[in-house]
C-alpha positions, 0 to 999 in steps of 0.5 A: 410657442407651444403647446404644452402637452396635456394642457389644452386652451378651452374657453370657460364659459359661465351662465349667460348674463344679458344686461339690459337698460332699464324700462323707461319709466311710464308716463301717467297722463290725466285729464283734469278732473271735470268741474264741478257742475254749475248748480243755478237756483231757480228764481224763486215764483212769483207770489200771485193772491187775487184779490176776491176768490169764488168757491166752485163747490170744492175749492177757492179759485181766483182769477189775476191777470186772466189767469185761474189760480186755486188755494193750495197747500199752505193756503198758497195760490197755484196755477190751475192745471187742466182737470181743475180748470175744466170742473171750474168751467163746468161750474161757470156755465151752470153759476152764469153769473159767478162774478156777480159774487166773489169772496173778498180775499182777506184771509189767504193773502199771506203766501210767505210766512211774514209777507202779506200780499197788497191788494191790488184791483185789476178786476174793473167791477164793483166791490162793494159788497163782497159778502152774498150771504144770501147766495150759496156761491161763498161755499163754506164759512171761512 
């Protein structure tokens, strides 16, 4: 076979098309959201009242257990921090016999509201009279 004449075999060739796969698709990999935390309450402080209280020339203080407490805000009971405890010392040694005249605690024994505090005698001296009118160690009438 021949060629015919005039005509030649040419290629035709368009754009270029390049066909290719589709992109895998993206894998999302999240971590579990962390929990949430763990709120614990704190146990609720124990309720210390003495039973007999001292007046120091400025506040209330008494003594449970070997520990000194003053009369805090809403008339609760708070552990002394030092500044406290060193005023009260100071009283001490000029008052040497401040334990000869406590104040019987009738009146701030209820920390919580509908929870009155029981007596409760660890002291292991004499209450019976817990007054002292005639001493300047009550502080202010109460």
């Amino acid at each position: 076979m021949g060629l015919v004449s005039g005509w030649s075999l040419t290629c035709v060739a368009g754009p270029a098309i390049i066909i290719t796969p589709p992109a895998p698709p993206s894998v999302v990999i999240s971590a579990p959201a962390p929990p949430a935390p763990v709120v614990v309450a704190a146990p609720a402080p124990a309720v210390v009242v003495p039973d007999d209280y001292y007046y120091d020339g400025t506040e209330y203080v008494g003594l449970v257990g070997g520990q000194y407490y003053y009369l805090g805000p809403n008339n609760t009971w708070v552990v002394m921090d030092s500044d406290r405890l060193h005023h009260f010392q100071d009283w001490q040694r000029v008052h040497s016999d401040w334990r000869d005249h406590p104040i019987h605690n009738m009146k701030y024994r209820a920390s919580i509201p509908a929870h009155a505090q029981p007596m409760h005698d660890d002291h292991g001296y004499d209450h019976s009279d817990y007054n002292h009118s005639d001493h300047e160690h009550n502080g202010p009438p109460h």
